[in-house]
C-alpha positions in Angstrom: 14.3 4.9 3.1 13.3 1.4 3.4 11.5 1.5 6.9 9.8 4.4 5.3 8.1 2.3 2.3 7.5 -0.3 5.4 5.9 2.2 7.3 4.0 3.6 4.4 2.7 0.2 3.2 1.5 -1.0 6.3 -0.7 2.5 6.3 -1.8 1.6 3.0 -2.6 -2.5 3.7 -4.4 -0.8 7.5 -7.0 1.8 5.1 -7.3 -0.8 2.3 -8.3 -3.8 5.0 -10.8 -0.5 6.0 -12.4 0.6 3.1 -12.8 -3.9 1.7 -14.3 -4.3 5.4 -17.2 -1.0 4.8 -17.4 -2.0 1.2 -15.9 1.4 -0.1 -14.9 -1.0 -4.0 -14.2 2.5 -5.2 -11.2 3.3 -2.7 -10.4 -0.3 -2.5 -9.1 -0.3 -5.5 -7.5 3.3 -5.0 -5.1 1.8 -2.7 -4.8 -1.3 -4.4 -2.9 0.4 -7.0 -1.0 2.9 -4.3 0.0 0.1 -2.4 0.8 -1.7 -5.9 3.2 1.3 -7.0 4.7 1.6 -3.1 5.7 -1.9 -3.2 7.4 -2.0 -6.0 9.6 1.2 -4.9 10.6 -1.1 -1.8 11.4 -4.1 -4.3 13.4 -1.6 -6.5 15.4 -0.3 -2.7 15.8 -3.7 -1.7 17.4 -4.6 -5.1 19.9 -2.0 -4.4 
């Protein structure tokens, strides 16, 4: 599970570093709050 939510964020950070770089704000922010919500479901595994 918690190589998944690795896996899954580094996606996320890869289109997020995308979308800043062509200036897409809109889906920026999009997964800004994705990789928000993602990272605290690895903070809450890695608690465990």
């Amino acid at each position: 599970m918690i190589t998944k939510l690795f896996f899954e964020i580094k996606n996320i950070l890869a289109e997020l570093a995308s979308s800043l770089i062509l200036g897409k704000n809109k889906d920026a922010a999009g997964f800004a709050m994705i990789l928000s919500e993602k990272s605290r479901a690895l903070a809450e595994e890695l608690g465990k």
